[in-house]
Every structure is written in C-alpha cells, then in structure tokens.
Predicted model as a PDB file, atoms N, CA, C, CB and O in Angstrom, pLDDT in the B-factor column:
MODEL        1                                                                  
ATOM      1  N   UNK A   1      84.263-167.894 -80.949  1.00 80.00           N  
ATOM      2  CA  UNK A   1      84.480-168.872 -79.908  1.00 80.00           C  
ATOM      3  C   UNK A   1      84.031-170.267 -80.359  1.00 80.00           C  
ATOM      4  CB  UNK A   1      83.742-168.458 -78.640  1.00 80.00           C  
ATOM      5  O   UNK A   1      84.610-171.328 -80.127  1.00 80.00           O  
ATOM      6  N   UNK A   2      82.934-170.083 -81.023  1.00 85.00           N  
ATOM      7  CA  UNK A   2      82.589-171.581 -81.696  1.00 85.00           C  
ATOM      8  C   UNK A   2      83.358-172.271 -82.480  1.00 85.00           C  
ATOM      9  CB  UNK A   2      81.563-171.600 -82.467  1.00 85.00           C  
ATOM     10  O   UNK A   2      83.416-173.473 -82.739  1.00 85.00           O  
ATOM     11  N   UNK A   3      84.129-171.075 -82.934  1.00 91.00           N  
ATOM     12  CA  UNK A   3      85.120-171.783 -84.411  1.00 91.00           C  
ATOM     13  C   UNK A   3      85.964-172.382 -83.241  1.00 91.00           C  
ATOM     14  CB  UNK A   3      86.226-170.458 -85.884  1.00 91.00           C  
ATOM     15  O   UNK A   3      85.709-173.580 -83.115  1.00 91.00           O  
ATOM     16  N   UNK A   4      86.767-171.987 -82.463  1.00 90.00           N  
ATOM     17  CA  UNK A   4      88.357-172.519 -82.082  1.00 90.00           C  
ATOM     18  C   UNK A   4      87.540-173.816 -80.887  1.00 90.00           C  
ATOM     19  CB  UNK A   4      89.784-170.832 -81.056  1.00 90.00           C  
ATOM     20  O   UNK A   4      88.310-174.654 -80.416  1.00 90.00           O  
ATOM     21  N   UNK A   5      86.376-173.874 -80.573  1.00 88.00           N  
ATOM     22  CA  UNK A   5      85.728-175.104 -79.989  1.00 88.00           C  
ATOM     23  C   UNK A   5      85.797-176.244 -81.399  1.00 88.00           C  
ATOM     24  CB  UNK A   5      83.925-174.677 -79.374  1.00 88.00           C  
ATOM     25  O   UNK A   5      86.461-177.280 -81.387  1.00 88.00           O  
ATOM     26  N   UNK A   6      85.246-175.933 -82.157  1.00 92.00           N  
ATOM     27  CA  UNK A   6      85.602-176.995 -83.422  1.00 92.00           C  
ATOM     28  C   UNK A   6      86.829-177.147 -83.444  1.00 92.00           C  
ATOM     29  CB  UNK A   6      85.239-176.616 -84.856  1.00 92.00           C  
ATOM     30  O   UNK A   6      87.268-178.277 -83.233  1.00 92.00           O  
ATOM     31  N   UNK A   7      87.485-176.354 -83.634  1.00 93.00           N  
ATOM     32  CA  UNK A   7      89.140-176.771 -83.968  1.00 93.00           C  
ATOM     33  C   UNK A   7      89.551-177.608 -82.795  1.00 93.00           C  
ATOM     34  CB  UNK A   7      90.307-175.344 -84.082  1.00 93.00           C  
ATOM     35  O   UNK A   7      89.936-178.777 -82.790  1.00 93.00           O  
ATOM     36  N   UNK A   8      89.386-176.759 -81.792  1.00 90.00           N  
ATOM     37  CA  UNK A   8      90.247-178.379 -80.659  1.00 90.00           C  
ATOM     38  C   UNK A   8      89.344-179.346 -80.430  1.00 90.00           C  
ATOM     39  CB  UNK A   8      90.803-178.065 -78.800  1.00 90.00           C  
ATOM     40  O   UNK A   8      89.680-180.215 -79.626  1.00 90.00           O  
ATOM     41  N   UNK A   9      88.098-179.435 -81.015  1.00 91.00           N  
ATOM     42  CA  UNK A   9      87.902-180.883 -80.948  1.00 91.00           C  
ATOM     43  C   UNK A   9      88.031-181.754 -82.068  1.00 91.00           C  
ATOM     44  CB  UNK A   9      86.741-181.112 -80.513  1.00 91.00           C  
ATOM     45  O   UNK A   9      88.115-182.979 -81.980  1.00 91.00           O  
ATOM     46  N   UNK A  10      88.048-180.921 -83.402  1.00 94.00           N  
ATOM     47  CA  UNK A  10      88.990-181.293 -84.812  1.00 94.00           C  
ATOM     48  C   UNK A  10      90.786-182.386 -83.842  1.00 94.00           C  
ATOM     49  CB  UNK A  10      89.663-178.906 -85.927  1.00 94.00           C  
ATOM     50  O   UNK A  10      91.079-183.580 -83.914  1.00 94.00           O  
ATOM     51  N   UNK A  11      91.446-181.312 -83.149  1.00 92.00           N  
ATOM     52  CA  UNK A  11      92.613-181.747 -83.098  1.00 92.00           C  
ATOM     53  C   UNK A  11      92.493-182.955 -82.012  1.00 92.00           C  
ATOM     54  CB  UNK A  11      93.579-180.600 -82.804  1.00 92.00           C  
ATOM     55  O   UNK A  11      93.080-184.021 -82.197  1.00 92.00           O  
ATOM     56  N   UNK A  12      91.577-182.673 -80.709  1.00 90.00           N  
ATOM     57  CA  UNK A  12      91.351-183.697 -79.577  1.00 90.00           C  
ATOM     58  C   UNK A  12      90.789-185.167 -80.810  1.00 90.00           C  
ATOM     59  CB  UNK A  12      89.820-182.951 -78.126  1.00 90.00           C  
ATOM     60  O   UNK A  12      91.510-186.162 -80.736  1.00 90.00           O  
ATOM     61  N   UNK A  13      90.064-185.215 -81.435  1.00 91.00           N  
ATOM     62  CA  UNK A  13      89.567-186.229 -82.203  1.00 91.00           C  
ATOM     63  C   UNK A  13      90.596-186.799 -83.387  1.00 91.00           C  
ATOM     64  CB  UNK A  13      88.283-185.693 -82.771  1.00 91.00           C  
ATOM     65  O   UNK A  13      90.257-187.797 -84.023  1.00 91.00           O  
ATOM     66  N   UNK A  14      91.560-186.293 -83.598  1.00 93.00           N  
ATOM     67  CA  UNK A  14      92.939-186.643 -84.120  1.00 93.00           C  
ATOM     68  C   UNK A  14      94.487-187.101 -83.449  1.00 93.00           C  
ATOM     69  CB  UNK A  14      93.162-185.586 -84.727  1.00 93.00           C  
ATOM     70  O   UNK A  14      95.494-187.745 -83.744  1.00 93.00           O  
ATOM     71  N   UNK A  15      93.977-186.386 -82.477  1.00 92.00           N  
ATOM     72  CA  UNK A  15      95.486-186.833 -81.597  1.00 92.00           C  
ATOM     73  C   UNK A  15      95.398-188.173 -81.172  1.00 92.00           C  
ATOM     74  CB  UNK A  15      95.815-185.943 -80.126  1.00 92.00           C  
ATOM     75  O   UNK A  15      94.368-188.843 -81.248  1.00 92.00           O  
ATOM     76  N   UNK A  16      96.812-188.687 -80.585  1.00 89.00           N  
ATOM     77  CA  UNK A  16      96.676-189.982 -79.985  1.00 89.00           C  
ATOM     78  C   UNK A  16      96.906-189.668 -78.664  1.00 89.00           C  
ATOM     79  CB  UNK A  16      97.580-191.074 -80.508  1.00 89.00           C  
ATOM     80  O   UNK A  16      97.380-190.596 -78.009  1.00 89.00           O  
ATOM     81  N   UNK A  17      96.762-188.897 -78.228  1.00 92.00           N  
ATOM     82  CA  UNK A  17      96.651-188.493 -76.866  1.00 92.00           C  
ATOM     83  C   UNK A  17      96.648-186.901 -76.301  1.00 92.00           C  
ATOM     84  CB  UNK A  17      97.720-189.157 -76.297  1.00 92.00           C  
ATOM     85  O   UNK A  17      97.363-185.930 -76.552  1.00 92.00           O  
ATOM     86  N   UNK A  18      95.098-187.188 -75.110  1.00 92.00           N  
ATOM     87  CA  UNK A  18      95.337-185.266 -74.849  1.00 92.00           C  
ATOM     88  C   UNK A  18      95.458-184.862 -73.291  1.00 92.00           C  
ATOM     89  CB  UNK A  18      93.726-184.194 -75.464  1.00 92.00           C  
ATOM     90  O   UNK A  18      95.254-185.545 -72.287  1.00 92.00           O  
ATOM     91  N   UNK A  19      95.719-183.986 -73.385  1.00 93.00           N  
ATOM     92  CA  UNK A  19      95.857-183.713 -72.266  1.00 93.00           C  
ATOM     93  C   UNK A  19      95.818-182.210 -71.708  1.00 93.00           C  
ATOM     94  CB  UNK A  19      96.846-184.300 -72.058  1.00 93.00           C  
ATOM     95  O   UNK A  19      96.524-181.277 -72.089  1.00 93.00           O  
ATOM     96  N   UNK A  20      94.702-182.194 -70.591  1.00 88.00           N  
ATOM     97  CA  UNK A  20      93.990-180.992 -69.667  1.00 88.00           C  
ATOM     98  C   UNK A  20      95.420-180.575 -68.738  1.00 88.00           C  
ATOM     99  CB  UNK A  20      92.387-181.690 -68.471  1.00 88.00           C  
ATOM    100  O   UNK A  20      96.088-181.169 -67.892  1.00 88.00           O  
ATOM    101  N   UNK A  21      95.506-178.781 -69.604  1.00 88.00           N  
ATOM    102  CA  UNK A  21      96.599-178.125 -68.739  1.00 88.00           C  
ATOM    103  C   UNK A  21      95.721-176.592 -67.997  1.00 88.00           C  
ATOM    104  CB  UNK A  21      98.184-177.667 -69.960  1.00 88.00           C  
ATOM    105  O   UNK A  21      95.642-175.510 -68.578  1.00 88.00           O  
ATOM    106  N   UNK A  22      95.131-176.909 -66.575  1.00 84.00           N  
ATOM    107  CA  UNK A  22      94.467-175.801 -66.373  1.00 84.00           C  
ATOM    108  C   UNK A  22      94.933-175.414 -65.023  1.00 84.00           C  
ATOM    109  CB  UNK A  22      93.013-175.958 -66.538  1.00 84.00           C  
ATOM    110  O   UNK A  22      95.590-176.124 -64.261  1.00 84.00           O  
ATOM    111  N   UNK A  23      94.526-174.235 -64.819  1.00 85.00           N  
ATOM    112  CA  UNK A  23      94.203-173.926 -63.073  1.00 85.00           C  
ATOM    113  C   UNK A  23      93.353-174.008 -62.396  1.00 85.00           C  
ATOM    114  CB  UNK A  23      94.275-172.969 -62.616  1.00 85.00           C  
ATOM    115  O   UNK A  23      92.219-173.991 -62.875  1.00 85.00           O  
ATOM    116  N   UNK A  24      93.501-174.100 -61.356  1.00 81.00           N  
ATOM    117  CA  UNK A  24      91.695-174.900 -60.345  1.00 81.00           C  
ATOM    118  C   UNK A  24      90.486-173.436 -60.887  1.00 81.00           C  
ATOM    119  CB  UNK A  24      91.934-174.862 -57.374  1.00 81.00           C  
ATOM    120  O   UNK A  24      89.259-173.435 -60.791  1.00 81.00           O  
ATOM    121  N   UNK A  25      91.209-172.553 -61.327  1.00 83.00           N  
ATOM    122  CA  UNK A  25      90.008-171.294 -61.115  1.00 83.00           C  
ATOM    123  C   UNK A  25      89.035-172.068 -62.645  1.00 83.00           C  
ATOM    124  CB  UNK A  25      90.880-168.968 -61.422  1.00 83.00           C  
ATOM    125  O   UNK A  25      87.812-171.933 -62.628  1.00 83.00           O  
ATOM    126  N   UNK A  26      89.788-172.934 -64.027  1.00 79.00           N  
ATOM    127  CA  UNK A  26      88.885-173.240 -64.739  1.00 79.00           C  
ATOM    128  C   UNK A  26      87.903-174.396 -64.457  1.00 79.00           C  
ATOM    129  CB  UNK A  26      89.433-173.344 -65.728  1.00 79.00           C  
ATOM    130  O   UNK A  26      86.787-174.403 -64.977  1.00 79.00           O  
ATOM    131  N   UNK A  27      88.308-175.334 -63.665  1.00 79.00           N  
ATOM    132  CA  UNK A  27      87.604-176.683 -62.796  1.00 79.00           C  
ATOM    133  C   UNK A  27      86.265-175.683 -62.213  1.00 79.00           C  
ATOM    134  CB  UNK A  27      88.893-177.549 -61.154  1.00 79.00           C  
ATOM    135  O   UNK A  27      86.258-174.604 -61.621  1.00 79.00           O  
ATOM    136  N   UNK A  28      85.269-176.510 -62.640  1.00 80.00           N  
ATOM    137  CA  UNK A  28      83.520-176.237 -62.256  1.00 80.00           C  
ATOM    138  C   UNK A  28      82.998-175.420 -62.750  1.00 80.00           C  
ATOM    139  CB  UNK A  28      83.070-175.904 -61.020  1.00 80.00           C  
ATOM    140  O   UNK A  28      81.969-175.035 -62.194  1.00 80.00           O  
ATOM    141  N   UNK A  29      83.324-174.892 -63.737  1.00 82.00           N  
ATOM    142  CA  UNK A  29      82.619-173.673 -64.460  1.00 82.00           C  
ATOM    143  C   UNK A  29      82.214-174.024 -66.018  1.00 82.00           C  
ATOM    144  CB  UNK A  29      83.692-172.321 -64.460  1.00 82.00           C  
ATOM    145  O   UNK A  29      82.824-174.713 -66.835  1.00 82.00           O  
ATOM    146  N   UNK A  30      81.160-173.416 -66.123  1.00 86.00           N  
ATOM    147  CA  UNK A  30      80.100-174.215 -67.343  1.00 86.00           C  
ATOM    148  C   UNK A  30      80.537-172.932 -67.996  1.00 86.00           C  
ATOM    149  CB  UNK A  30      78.047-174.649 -67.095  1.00 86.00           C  
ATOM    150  O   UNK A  30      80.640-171.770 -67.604  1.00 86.00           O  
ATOM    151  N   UNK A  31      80.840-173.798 -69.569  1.00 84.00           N  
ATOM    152  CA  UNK A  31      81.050-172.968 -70.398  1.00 84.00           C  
ATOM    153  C   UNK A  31      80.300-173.225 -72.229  1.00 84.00           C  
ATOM    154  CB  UNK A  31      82.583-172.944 -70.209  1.00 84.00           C  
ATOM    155  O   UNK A  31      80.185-174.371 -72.664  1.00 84.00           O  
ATOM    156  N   UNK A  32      79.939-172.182 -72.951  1.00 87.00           N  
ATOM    157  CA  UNK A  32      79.381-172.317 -74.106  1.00 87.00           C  
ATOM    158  C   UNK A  32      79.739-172.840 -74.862  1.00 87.00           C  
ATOM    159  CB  UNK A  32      79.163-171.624 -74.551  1.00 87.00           C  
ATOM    160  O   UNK A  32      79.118-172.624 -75.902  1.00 87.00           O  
ATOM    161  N   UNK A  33      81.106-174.031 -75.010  1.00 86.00           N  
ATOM    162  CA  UNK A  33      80.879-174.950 -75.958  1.00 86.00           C  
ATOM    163  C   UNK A  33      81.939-175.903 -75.583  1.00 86.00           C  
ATOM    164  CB  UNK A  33      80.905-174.422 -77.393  1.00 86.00           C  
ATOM    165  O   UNK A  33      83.151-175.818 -75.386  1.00 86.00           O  
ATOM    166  N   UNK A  34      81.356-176.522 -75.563  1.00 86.00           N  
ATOM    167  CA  UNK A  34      82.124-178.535 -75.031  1.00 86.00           C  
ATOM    168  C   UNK A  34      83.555-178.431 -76.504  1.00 86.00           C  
ATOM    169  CB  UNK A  34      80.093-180.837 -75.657  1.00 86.00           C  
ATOM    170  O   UNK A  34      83.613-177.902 -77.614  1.00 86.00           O  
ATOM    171  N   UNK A  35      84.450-179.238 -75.679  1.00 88.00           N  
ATOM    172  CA  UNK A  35      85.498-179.782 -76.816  1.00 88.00           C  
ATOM    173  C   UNK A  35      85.210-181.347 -76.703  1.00 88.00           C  
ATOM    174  CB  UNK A  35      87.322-179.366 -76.475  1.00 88.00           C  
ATOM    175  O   UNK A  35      84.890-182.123 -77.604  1.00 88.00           O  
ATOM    176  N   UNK A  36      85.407-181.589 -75.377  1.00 88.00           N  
ATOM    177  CA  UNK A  36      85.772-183.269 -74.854  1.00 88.00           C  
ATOM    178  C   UNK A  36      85.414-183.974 -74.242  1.00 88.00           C  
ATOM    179  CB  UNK A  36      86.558-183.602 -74.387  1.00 88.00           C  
ATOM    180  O   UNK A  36      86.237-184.043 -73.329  1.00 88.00           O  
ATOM    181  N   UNK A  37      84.430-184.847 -74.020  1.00 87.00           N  
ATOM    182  CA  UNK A  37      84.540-185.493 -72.638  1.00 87.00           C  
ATOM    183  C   UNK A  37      85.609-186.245 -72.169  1.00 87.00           C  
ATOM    184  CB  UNK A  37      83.595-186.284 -72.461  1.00 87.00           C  
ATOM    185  O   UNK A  37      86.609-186.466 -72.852  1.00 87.00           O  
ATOM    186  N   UNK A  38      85.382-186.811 -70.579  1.00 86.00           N  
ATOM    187  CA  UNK A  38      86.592-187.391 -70.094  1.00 86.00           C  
ATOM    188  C   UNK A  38      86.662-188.497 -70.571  1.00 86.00           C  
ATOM    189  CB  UNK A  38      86.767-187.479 -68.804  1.00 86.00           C  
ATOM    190  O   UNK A  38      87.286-189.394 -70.004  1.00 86.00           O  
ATOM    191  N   UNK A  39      86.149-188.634 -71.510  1.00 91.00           N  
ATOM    192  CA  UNK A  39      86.284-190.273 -71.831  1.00 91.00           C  
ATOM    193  C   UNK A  39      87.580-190.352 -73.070  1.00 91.00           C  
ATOM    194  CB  UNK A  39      84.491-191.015 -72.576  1.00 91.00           C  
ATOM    195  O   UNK A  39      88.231-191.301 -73.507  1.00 91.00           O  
ATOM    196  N   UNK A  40      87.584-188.978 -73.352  1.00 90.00           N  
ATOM    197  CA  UNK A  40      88.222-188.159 -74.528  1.00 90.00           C  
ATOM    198  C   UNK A  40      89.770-187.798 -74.079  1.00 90.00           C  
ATOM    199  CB  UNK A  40      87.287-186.662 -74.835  1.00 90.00           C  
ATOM    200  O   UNK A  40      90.663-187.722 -74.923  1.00 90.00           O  
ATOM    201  N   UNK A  41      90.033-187.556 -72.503  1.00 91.00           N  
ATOM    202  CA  UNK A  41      90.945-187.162 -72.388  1.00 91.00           C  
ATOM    203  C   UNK A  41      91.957-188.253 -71.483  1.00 91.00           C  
ATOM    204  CB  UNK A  41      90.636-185.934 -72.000  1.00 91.00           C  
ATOM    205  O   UNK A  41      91.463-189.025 -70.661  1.00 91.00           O  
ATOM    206  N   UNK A  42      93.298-188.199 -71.737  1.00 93.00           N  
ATOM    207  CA  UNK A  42      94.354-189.249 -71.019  1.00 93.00           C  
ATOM    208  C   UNK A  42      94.852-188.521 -69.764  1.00 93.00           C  
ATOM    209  CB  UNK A  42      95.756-189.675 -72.042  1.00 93.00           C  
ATOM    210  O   UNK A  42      94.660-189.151 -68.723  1.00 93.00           O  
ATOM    211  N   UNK A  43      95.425-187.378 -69.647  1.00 92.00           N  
ATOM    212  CA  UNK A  43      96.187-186.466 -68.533  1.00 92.00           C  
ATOM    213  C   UNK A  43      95.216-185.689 -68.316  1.00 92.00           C  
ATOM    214  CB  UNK A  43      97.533-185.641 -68.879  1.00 92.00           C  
ATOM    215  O   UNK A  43      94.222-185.598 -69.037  1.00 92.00           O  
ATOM    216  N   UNK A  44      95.561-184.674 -66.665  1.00 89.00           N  
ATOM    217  CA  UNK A  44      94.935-183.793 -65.838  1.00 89.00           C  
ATOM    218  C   UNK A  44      95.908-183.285 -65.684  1.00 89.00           C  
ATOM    219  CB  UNK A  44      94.219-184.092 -64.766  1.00 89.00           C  
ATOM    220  O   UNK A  44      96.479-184.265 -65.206  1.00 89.00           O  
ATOM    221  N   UNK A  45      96.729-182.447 -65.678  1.00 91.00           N  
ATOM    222  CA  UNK A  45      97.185-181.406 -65.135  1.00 91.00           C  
ATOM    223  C   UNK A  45      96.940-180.091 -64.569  1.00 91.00           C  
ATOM    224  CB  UNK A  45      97.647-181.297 -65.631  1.00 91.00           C  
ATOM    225  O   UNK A  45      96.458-179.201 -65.270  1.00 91.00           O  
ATOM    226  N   UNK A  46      97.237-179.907 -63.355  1.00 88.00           N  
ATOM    227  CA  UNK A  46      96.773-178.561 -61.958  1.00 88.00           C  
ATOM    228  C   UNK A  46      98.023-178.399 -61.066  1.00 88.00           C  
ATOM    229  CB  UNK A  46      95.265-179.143 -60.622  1.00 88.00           C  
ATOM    230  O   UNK A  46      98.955-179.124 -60.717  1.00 88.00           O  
ATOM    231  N   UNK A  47      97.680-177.294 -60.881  1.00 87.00           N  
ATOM    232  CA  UNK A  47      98.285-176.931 -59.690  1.00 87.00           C  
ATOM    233  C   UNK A  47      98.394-177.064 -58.401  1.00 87.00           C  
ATOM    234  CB  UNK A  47      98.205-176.274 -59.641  1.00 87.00           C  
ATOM    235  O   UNK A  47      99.290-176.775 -57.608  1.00 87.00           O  
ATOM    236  N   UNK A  48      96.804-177.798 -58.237  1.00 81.00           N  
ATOM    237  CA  UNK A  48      96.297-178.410 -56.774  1.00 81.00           C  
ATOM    238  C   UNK A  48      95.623-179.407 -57.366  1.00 81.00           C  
ATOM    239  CB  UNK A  48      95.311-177.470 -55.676  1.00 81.00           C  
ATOM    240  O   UNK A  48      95.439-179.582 -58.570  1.00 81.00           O  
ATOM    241  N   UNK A  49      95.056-180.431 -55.914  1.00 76.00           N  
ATOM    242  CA  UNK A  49      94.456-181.191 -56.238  1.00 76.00           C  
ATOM    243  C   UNK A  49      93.099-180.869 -56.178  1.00 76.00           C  
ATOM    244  CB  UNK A  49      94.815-182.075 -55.740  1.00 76.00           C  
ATOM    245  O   UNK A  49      92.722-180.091 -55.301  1.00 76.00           O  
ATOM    246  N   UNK A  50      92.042-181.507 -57.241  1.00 71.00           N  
ATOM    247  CA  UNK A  50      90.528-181.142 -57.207  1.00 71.00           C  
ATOM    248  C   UNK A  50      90.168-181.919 -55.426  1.00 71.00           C  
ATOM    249  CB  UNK A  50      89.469-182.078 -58.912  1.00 71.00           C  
ATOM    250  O   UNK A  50      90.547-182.754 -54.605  1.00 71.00           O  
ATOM    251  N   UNK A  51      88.934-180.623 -55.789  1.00 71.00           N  
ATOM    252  CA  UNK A  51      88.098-181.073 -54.276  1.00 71.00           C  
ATOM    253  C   UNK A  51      87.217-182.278 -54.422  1.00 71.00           C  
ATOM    254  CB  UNK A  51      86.999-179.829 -53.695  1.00 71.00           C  
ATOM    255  O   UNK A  51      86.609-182.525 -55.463  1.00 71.00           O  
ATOM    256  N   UNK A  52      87.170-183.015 -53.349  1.00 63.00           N  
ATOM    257  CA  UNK A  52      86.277-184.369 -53.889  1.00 63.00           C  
ATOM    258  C   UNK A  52      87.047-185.343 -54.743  1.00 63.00           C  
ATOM    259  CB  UNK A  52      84.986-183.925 -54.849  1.00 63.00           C  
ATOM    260  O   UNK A  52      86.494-186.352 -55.182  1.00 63.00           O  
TER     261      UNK A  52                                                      
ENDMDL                                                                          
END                                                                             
C-alpha cells in the first residue's frame, strides 16, 4: 500500500493537472498514507454534494 501511495504521488507531482474521482462513502475517512493535499488537487468529482 505504501508503494502505490508513492506512485500516485510520483504521478500527482508530475501531472499538470489532477483530479479526485470518488464516492461520498471515501470523503472523511483517515487513511494510512497521504498522496495530496488540496492545494495539490484542480477537480472534485462525486456523486453528491459534500456536507458542509
């Protein structure tokens, strides 16, 4: 799991643009290894809108 966290932040830190394709069930849940912050990312894509 650590390796493919390096890799997409290998590719997020190369691209010229990224973009978050999730479902609300992955929104708020802490997970063991960061790729990105939002400062990192251009698009949001969901199915709903976040709460708040």
């Amino acid at each position: 799991m650590e390796k493919e966290a390096e890799m997409a932040r290998a590719m997020v830190r190369l691209a010229g643009s990224a973009t978050v394709l999730g479902d609300s069930s992955k929104f708020g849940k802490l997970t063991p290894f960061a790729v990105a912050g939002f400062d990192s990312i251009d698009c949001v894509v969901r199915e709903e809108a976040p709460d708040g």
